[in-house]
TIVOTOR-899401 format. One record per residue (C-alpha): residue number from 1; residue in three letters; x, y, z. Coordinates in pm, 1 decimal, padded with zeros to 6 digits, always signed. Example, Ala and Ser with C-alpha at 12.3 -4.5 7.8 and 13.67 -1.06 7.14 Angstrom:
residues 2
- seq, type, px, py, pz
- 1, ala, +01230.0, -00450.0, +00780.0
- 2, ser, +01367.0, -00106.0, +00714.0
END
This chain:
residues 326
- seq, type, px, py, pz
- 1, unk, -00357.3, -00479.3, +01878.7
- 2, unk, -00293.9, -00426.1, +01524.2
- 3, unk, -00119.5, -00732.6, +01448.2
- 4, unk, -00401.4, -00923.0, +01649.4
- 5, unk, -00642.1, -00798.9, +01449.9
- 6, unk, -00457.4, -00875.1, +01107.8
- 7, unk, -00457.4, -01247.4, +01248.6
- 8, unk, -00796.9, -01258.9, +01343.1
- 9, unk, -00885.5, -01127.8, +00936.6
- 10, unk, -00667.6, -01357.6, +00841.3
- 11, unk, -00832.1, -01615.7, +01021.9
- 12, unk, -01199.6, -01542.6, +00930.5
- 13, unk, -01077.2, -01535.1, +00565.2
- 14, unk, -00956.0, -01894.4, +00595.5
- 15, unk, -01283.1, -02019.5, +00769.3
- 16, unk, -01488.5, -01841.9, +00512.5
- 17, unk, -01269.5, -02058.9, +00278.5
- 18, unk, -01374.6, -02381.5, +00440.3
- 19, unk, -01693.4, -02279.9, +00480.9
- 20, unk, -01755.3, -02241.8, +00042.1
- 21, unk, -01601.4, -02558.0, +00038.7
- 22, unk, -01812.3, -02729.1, +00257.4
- 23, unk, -02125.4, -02548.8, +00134.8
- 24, unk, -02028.5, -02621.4, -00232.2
- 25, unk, -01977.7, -03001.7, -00112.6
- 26, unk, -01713.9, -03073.1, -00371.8
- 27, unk, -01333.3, -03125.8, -00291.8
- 28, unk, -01214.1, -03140.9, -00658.5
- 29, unk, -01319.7, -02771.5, -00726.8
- 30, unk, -01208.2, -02618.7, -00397.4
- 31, unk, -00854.7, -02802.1, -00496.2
- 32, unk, -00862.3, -02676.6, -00837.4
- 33, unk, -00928.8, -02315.8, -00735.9
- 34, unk, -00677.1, -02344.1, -00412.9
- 35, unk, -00382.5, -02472.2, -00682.9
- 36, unk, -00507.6, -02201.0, -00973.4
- 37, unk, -00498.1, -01893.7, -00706.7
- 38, unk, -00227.2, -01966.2, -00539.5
- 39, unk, -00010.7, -02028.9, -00788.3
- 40, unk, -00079.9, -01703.8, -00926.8
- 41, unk, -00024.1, -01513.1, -00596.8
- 42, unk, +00300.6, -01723.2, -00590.5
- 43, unk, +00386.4, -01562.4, -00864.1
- 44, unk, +00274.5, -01217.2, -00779.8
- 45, unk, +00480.2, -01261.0, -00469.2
- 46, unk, +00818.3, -01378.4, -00584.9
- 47, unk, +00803.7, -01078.4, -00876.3
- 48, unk, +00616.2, -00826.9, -00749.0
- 49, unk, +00860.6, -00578.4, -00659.2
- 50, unk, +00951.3, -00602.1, -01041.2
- 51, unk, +00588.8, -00580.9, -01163.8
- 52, unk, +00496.9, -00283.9, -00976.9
- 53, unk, +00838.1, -00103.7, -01046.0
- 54, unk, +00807.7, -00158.2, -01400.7
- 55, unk, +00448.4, -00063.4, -01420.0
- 56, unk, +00546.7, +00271.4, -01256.7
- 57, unk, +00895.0, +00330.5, -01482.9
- 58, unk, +01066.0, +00342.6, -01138.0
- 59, unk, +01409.4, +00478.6, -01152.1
- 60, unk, +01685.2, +00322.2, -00956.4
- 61, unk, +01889.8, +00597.0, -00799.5
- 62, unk, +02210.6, +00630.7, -00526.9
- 63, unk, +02444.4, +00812.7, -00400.1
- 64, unk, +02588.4, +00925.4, -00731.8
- 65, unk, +02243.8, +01143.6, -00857.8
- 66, unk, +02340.4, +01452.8, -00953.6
- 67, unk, +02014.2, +01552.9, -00787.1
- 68, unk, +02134.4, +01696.3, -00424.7
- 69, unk, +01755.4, +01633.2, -00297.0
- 70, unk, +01793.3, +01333.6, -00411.2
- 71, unk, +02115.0, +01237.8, -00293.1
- 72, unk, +01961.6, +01368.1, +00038.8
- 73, unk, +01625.8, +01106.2, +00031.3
- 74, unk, +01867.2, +00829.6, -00067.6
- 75, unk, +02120.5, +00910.2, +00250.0
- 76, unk, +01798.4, +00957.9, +00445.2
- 77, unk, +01709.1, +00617.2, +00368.2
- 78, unk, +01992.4, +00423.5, +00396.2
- 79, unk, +02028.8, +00598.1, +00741.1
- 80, unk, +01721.7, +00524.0, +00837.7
- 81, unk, +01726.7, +00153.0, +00769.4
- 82, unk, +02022.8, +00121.0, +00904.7
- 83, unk, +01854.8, +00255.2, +01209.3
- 84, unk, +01619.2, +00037.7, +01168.6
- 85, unk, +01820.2, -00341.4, +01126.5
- 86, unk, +01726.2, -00323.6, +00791.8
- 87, unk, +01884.7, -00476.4, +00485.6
- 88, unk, +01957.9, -00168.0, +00238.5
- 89, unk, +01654.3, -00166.7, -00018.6
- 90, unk, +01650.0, -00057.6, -00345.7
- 91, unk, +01582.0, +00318.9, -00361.2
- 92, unk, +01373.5, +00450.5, -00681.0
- 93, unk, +01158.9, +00806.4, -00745.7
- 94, unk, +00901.1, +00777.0, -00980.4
- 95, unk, +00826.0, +01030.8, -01277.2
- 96, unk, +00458.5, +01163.3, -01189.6
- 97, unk, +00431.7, +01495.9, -01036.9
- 98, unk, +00145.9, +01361.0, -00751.9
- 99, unk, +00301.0, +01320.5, -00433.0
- 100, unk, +00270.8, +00962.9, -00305.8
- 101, unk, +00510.2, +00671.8, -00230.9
- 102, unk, +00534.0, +00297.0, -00163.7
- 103, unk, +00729.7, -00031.3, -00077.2
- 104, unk, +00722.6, -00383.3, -00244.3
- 105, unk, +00931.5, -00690.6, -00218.1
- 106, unk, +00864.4, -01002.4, -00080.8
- 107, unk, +01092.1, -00963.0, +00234.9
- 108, unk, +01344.7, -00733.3, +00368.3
- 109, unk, +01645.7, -00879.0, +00143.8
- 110, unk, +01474.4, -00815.9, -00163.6
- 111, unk, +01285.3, -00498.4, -00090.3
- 112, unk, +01217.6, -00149.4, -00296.3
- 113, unk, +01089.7, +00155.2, -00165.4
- 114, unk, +00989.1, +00417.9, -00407.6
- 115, unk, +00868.5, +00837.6, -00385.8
- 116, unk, +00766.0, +01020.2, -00688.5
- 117, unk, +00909.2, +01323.4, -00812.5
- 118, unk, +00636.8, +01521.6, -00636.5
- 119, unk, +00697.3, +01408.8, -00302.3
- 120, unk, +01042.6, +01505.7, -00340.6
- 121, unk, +00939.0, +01863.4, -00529.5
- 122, unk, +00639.1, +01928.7, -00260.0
- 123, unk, +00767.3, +01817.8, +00124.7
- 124, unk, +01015.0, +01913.6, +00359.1
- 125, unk, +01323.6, +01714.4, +00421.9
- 126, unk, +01172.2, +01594.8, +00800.4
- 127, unk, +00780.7, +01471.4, +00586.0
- 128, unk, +01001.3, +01293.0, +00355.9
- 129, unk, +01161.5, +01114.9, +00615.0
- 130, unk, +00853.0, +01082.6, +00783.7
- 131, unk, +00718.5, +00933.7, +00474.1
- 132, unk, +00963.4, +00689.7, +00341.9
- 133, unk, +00991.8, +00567.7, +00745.9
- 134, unk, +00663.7, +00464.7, +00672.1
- 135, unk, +00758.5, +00261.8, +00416.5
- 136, unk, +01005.2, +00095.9, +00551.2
- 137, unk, +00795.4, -00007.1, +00837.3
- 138, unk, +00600.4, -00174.5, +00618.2
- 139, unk, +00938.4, -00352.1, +00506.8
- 140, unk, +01001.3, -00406.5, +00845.4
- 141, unk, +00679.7, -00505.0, +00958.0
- 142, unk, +00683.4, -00781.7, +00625.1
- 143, unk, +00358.7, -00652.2, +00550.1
- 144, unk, +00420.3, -00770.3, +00177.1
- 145, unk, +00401.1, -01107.7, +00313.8
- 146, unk, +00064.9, -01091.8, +00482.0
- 147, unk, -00096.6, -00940.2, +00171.8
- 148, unk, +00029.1, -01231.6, -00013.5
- 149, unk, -00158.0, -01472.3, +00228.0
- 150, unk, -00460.5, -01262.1, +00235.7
- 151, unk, -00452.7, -01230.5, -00146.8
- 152, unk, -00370.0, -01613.5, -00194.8
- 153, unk, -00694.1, -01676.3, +00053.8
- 154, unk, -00918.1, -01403.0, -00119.2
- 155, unk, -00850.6, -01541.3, -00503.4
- 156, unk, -00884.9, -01874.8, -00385.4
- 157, unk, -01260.0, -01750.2, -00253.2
- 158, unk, -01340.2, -01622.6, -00539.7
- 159, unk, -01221.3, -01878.9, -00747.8
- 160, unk, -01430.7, -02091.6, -00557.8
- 161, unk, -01720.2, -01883.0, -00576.8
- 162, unk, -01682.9, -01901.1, -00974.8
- 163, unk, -01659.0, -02325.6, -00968.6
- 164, unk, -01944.7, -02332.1, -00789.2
- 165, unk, -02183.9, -02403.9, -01030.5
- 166, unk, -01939.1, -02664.5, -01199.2
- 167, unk, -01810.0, -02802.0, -00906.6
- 168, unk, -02110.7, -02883.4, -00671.3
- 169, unk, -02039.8, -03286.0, -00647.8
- 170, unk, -02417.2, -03324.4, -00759.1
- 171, unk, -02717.4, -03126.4, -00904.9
- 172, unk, -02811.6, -02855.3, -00760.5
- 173, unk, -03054.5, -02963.8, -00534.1
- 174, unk, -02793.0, -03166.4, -00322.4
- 175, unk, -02619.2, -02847.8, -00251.6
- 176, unk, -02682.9, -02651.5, +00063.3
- 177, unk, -02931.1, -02380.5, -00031.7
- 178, unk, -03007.0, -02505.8, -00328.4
- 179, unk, -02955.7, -02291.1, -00685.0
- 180, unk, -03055.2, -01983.8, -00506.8
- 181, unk, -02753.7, -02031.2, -00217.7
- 182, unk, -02518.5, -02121.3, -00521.0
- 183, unk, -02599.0, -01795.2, -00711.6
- 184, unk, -02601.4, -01592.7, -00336.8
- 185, unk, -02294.9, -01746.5, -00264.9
- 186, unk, -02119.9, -01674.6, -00620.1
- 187, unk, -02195.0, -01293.6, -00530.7
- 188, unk, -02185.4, -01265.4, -00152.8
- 189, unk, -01839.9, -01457.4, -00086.1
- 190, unk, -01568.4, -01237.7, -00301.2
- 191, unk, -01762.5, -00945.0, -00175.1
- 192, unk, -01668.0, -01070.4, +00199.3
- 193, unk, -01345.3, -01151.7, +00100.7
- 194, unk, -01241.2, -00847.5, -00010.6
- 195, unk, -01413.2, -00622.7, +00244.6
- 196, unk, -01151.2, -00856.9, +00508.4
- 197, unk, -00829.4, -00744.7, +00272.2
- 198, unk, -00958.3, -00391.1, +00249.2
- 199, unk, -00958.4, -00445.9, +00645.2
- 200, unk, -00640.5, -00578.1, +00690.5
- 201, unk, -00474.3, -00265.3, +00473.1
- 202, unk, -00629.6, -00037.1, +00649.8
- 203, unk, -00489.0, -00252.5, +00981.1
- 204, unk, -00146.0, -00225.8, +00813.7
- 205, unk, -00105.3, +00117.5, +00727.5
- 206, unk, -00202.7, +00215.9, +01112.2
- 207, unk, +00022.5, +00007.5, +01208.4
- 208, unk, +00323.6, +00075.8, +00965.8
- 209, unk, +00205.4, +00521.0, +01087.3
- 210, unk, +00327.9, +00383.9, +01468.0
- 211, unk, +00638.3, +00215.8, +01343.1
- 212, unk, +00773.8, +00454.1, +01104.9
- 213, unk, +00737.5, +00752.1, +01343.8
- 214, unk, +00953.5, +00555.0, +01555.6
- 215, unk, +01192.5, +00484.4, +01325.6
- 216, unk, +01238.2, +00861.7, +01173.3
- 217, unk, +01188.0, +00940.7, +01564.2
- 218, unk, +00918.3, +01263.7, +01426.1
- 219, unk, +00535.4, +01146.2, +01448.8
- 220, unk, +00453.6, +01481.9, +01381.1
- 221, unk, +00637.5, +01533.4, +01021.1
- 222, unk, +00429.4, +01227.0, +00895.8
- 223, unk, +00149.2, +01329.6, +01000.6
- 224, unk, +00238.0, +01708.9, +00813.5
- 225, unk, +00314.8, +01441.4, +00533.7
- 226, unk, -00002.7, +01279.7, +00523.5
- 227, unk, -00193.0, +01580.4, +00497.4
- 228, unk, -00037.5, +01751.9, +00253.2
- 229, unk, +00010.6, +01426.6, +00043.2
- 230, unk, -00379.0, +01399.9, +00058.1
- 231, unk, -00469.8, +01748.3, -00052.4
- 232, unk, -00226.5, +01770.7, -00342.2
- 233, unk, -00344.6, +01381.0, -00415.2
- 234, unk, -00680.9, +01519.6, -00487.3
- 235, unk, -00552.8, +01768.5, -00741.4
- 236, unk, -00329.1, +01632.7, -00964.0
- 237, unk, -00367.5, +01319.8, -01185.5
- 238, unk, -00197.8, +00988.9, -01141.7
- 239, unk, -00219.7, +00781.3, -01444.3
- 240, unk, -00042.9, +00478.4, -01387.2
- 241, unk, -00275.1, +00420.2, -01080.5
- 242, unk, -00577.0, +00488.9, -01244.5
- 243, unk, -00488.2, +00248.1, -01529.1
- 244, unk, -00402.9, -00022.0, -01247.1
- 245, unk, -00647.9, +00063.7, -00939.9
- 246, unk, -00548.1, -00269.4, -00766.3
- 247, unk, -00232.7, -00100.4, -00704.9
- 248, unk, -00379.3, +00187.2, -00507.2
- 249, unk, -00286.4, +00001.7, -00223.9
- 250, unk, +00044.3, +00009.5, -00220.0
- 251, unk, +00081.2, +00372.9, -00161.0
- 252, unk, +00121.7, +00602.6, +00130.0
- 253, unk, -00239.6, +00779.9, +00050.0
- 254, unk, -00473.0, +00632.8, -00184.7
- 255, unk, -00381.2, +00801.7, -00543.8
- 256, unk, -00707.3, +00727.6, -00655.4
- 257, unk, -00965.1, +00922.8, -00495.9
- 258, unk, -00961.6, +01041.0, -00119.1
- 259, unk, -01208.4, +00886.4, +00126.2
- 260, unk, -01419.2, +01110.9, +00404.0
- 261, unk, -01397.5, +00790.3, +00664.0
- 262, unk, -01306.3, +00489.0, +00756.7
- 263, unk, -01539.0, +00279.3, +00551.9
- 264, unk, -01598.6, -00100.1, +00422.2
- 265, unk, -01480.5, +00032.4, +00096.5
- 266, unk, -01154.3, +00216.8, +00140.2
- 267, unk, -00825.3, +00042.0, +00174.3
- 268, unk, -00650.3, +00314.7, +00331.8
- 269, unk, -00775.4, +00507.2, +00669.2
- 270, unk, -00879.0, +00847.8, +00669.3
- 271, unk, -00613.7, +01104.7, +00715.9
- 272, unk, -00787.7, +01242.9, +00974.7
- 273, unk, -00764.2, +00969.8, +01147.7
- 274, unk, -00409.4, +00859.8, +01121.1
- 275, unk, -00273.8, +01263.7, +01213.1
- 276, unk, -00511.6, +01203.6, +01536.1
- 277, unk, -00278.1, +00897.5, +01601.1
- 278, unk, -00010.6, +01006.0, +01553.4
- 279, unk, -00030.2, +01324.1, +01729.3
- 280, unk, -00109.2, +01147.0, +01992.8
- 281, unk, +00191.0, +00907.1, +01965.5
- 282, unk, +00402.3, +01283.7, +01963.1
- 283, unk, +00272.9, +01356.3, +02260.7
- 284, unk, +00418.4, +01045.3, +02436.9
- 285, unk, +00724.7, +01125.5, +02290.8
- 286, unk, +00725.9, +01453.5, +02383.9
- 287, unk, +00687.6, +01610.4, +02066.6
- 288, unk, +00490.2, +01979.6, +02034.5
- 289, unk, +00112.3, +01980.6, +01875.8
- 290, unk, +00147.3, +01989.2, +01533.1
- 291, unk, -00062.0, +02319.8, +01403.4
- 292, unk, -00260.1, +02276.5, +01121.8
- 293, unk, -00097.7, +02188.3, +00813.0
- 294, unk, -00171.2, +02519.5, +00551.2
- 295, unk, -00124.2, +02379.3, +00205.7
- 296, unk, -00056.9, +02598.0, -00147.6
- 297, unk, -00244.9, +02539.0, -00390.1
- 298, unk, -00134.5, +02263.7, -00631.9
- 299, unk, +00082.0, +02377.8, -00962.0
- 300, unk, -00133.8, +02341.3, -01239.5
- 301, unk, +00065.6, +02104.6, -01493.7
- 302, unk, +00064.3, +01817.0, -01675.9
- 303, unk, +00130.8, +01477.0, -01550.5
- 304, unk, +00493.5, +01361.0, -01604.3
- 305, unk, +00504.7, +01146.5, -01913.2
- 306, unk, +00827.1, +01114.6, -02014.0
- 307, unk, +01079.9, +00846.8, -01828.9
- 308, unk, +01452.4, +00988.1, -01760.5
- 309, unk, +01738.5, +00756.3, -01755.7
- 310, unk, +01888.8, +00726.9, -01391.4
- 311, unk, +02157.1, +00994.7, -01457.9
- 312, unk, +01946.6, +01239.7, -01560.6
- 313, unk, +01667.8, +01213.5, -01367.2
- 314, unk, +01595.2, +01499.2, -01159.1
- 315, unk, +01321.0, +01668.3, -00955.8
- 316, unk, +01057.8, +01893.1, -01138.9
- 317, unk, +01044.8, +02247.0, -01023.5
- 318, unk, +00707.8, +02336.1, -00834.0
- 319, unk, +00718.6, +02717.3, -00724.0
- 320, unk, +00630.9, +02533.1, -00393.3
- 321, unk, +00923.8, +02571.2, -00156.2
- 322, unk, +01119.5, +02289.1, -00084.9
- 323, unk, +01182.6, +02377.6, +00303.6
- 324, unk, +01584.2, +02340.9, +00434.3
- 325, unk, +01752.5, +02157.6, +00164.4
- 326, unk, +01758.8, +02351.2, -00137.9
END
């Protein structure tokens, strides 16, 4: 049902597409914008995994780490993907002491998946799994790819929607609606198309909840995960994200600001809902309730501004207990 539903976004993103064109009633400026966005989400795509890396000072790490929790979340994921008939990503932990994590790549060959230091300082062995599952469902899943399309559609909207008044193929009177359905239409349409991509991530991450759980075979440690990731979220200060919002997305639990509900607005589901899911998804495997998730309160320190080479990277001391594995 999930992937149906990305589809059918997908699909009322392209006809909202033709529809701008037709109302703006001039091929040259829907062709211009088309080229304009999508070479820039061509771009985007084929070097995103770089960008976003980059942006975040990820740190490559294997094996090798003197780290033995991180030795642990790299062995984790390489068993995992294996698991899962996965290519081996690229494995990286971030430097910011808010637990969160990602994926990026354009496909499975060329894919990264990332935690920060404070997922790795905060969660149990079994939530990290559960987490970085999740991320390589959405590996799996090639959910890079259909945010590509959506954001090649989307910019290609709103390029459209900015033409509009140079681009009519006549005065304004010719055009459907007149001046006043120009101006409506310069507002109205990159609001629509971004309430569908804020759809479809929400779609996504539902979907890449189910798949992961499978994959680390524990719906119930995600959804420990997820809560915990949420409430420490809240607390401590990611600066990176804030600086780039757009990526927000990207990441397991919005690092931005946390939502109440579903809503037209938010780009990730509420927590509450996803832990519903996939406690519901335990019980079909024939996993126990999961109690409710009691978290500490957050450490109160600084954000982590200082970027470690790969050999001497390790994980920040919390207090917080770091469950099994040392």
């Amino acid at each position: 049902m999930n992937h149906l539903k990305t589809f059918t976004l997908l699909a009322v993103l392209t006809a909202l597409f033709m529809g701008i064109g037709y109302m703006i009633g001039g091929a040259a400026g829907m062709l211009i914008a088309l080229v304009v966005a999508g070479g820039m989400n061509l771009f985007s795509y084929w070097n995103a995994d770089r960008i976003v890396l980059r942006m975040y000072r990820a740190q490559p790490v294997d094996e090798s780490h003197p780290n033995a929790v991180v030795r642990t979340y790299v062995a984790d994921i390489v068993q995992m993907a294996r698991d899962a008939g996965l290519p081996r990503p690229m494995i990286a932990i971030i430097p910011n002491d808010q637990p969160n994590a990602f994926a990026t790549g354009r496909n499975p060959a060329n894919a990264a998946v990332c935690a920060t230091t404070g997922l790795l300082d905060m969660l149990t062995r079994d939530e990290i799994r559960g987490v970085m599952a999740h991320e390589l469902a959405h590996v799996k899943n090639r959910d890079t790819l259909t945010m590509t399309v959506t954001a090649t559609i989307a910019g290609a909207i709103a390029a459209l929607a900015n033409f509009a008044m140079f681009f009519g193929g006549g005065d304004d009177r010719e055009r459907p609606g007149g001046i006043i359905g120009t101006l409506a239409l310069m507002i109205l349409a990159p609001m629509a198309a971004g309430l569908v991509q804020m759809a479809i991530s929400r779609s996504r991450e539902y979907e890449a909840d189910r798949v992961g759980a499978e994959i680390a075979q524990d719906p119930n440690a995600l959804a420990s995960a997820l809560q915990k990731i949420e409430a420490y979220a809240k607390r401590i200060h990611n600066p990176t994200a804030e600086r780039n919002p757009a990526s927000g997305q990207l990441f397991i639990i919005n690092p931005l600001a946390g939502t109440g509900a579903d809503n037209l607005f938010s780009t990730h589901p509420a927590t509450g809902n996803r832990v519903r899911a996939l406690m519901e998804l335990g019980v079909k495997m024939g996993r126990p309730s999961l109690a409710p998730v009691a978290v500490a309160p957050a450490p109160a320190r600084p954000a982590t501004t200082s970027v470690p080479t790969t050999a001497q990277t390790s994980v920040p001391s919390s207090g917080q207990p770091r469950g099994p594995w040392g």
